[in-house]
N, CA and C atoms as an extended XYZ file, in Angstrom:
204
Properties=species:S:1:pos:R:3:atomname:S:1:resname:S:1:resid:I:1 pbc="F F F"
N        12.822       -6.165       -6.838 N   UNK     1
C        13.901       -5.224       -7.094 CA  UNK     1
C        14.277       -5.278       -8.565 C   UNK     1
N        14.104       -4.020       -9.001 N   UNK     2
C        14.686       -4.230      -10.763 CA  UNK     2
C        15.553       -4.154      -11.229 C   UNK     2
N        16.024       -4.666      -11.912 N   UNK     3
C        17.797       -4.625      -12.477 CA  UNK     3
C        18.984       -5.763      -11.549 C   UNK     3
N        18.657       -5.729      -10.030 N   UNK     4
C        19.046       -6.517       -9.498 CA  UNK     4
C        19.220       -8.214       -9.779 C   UNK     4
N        20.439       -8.759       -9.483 N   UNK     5
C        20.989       -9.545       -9.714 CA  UNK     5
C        20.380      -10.867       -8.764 C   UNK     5
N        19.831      -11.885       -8.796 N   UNK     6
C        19.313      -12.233       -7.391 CA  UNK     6
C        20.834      -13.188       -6.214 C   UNK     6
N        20.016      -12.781       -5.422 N   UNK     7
C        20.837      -12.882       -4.211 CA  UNK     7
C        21.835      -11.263       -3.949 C   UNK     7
N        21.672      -10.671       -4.575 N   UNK     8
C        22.241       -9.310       -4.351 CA  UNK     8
C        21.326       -8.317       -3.897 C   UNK     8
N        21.929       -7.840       -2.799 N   UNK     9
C        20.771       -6.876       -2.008 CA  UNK     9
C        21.037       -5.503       -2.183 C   UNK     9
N        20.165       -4.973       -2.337 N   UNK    10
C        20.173       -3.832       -3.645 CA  UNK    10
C        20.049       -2.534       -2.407 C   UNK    10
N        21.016       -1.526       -2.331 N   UNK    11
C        21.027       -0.720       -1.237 CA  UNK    11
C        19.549        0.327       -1.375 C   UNK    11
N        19.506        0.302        0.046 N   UNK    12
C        17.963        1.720       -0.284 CA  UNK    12
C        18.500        2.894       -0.893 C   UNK    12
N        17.870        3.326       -1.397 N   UNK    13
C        17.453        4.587       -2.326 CA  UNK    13
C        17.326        5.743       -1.509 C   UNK    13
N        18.428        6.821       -1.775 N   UNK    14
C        18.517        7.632       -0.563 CA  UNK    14
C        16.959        8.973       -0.472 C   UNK    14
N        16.910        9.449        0.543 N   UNK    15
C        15.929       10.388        0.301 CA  UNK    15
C        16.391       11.680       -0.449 C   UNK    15
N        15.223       12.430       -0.885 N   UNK    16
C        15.720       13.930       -1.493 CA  UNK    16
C        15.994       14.498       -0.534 C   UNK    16
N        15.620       14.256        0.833 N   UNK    17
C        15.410       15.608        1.797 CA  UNK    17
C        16.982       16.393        1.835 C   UNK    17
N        16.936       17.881        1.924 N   UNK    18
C        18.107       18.439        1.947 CA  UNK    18
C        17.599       19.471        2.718 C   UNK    18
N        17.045       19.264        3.717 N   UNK    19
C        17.143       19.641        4.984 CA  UNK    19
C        16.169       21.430        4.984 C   UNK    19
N        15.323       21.359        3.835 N   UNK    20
C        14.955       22.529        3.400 CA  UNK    20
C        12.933       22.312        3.910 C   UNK    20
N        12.592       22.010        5.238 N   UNK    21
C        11.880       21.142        5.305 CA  UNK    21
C        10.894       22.471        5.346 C   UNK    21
N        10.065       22.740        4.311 N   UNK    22
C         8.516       23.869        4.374 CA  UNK    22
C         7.797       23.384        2.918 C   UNK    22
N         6.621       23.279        3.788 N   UNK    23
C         5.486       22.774        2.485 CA  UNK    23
C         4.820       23.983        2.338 C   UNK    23
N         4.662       24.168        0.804 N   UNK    24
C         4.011       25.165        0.191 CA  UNK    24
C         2.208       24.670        0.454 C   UNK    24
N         1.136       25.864       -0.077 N   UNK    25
C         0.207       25.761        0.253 CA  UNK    25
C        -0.372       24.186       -0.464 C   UNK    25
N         0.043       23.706       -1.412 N   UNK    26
C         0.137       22.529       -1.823 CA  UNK    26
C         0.493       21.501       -1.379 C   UNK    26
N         1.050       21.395        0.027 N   UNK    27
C         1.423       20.907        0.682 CA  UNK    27
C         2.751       19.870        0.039 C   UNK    27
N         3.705       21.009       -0.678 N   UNK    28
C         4.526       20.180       -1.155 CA  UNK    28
C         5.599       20.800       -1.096 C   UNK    28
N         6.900       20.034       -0.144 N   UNK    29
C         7.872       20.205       -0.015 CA  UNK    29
C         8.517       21.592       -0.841 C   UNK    29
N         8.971       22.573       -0.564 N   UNK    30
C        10.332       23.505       -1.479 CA  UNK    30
C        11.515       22.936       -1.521 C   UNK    30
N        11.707       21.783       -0.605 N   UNK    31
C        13.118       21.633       -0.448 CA  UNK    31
C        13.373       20.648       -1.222 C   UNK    31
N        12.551       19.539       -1.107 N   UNK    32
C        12.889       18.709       -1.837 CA  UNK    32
C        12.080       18.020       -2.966 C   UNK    32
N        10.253       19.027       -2.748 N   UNK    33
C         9.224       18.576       -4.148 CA  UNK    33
C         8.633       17.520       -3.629 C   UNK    33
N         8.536       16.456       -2.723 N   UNK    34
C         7.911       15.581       -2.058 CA  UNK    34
C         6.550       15.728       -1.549 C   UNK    34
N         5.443       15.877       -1.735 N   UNK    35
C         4.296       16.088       -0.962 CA  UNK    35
C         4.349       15.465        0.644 C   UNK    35
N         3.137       16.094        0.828 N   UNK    36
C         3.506       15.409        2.341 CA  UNK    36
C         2.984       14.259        2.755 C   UNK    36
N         2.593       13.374        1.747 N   UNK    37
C         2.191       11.808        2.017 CA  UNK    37
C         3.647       11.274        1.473 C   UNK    37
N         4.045       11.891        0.460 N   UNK    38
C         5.167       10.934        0.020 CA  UNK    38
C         6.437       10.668        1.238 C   UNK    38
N         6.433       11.856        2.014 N   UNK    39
C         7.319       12.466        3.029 CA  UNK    39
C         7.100       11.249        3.663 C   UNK    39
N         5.695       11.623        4.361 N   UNK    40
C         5.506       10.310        5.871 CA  UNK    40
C         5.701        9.035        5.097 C   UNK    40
N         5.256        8.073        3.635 N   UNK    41
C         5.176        7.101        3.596 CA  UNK    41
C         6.702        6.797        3.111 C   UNK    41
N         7.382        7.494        3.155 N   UNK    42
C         9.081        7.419        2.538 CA  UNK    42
C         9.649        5.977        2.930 C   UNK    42
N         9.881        6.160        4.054 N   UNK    43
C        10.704        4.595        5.176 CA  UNK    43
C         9.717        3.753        4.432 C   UNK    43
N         8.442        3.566        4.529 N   UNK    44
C         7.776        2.362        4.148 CA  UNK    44
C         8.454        1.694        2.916 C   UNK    44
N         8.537        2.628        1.765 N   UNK    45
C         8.217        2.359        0.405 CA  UNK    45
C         9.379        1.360        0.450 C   UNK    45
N         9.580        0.625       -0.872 N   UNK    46
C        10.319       -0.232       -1.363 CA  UNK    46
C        11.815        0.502       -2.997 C   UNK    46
N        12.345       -0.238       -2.654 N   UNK    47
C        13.374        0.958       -3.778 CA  UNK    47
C        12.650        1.452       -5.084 C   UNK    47
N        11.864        0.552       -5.449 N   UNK    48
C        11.013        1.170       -7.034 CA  UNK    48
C        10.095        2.298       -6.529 C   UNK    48
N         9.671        2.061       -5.423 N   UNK    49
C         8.416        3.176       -4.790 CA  UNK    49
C         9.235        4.529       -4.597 C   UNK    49
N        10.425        4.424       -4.048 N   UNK    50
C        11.265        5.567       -3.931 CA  UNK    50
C        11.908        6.377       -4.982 C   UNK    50
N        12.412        5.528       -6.195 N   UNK    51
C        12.610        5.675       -7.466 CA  UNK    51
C        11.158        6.752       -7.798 C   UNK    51
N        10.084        5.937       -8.300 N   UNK    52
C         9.042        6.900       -8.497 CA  UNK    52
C         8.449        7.739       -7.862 C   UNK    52
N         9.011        8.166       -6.742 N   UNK    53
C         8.889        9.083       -5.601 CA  UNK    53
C         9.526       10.566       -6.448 C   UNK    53
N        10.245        9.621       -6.227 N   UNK    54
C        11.950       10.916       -6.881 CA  UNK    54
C        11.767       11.729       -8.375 C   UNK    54
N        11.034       10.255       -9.125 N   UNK    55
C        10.614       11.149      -10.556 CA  UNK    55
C         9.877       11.670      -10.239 C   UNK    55
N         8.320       12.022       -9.177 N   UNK    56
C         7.288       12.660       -9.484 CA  UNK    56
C         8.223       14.085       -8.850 C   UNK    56
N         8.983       13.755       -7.997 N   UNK    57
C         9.128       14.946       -7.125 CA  UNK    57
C        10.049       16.092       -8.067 C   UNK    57
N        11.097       15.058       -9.114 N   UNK    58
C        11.692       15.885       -9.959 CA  UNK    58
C        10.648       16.819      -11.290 C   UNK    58
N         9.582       15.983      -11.801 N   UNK    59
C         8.807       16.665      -11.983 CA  UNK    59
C         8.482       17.962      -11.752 C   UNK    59
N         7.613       17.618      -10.318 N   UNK    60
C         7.368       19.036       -9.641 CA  UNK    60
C         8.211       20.536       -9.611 C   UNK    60
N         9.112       20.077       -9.321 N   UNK    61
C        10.516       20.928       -9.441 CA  UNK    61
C        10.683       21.636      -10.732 C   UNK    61
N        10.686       20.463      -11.858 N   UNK    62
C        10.841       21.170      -12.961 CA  UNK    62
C         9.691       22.287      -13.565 C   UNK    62
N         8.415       22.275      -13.209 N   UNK    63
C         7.419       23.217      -13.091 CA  UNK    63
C         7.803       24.721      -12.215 C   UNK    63
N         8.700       24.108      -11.647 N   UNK    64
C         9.470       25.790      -10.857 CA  UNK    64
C        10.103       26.253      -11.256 C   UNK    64
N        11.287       24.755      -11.654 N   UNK    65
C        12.876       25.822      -12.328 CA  UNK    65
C        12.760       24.945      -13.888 C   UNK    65
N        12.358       25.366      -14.857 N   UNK    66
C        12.246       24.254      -16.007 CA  UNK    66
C        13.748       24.120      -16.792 C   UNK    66
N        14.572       24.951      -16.296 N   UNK    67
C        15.944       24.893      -16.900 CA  UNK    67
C        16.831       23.831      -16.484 C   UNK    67
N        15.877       23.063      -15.196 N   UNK    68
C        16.507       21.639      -14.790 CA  UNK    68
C        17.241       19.981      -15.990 C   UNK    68
């Protein structure tokens, strides 16, 4: 866990999903930019995995709306 303090348990990292659930032919989320491996392996990941989840997915996004 990064930044974390030890012995401090570092809360999970919430998901993007906002309930907007359709994958484009890319098979990547509109709602929230997530592909659909990132989707299913979500619960698995660990808070840094989710973190870089979130940047690729903000990424993506910004290729749609770049005024983000």
């Amino acid at each position: 866990m990064s930044g974390v303090k030890p012995g401090v348990t570092e809360k999970p990292v919430p998901s993007p999903c906002i309930s907007v659930c359709v994958l484009n032919m890319e098979d990547v989320c509109t709602g929230c930019f997530r592909n659909a491996d990132e989707i299913t392996l979500w619960t698995s990941y660990n808070n840094d995995e989710r973190r870089a989840c979130k940047a690729r997915a903000l990424a993506r996004e910004k290729v749609v709306n770049p005024f983000l």
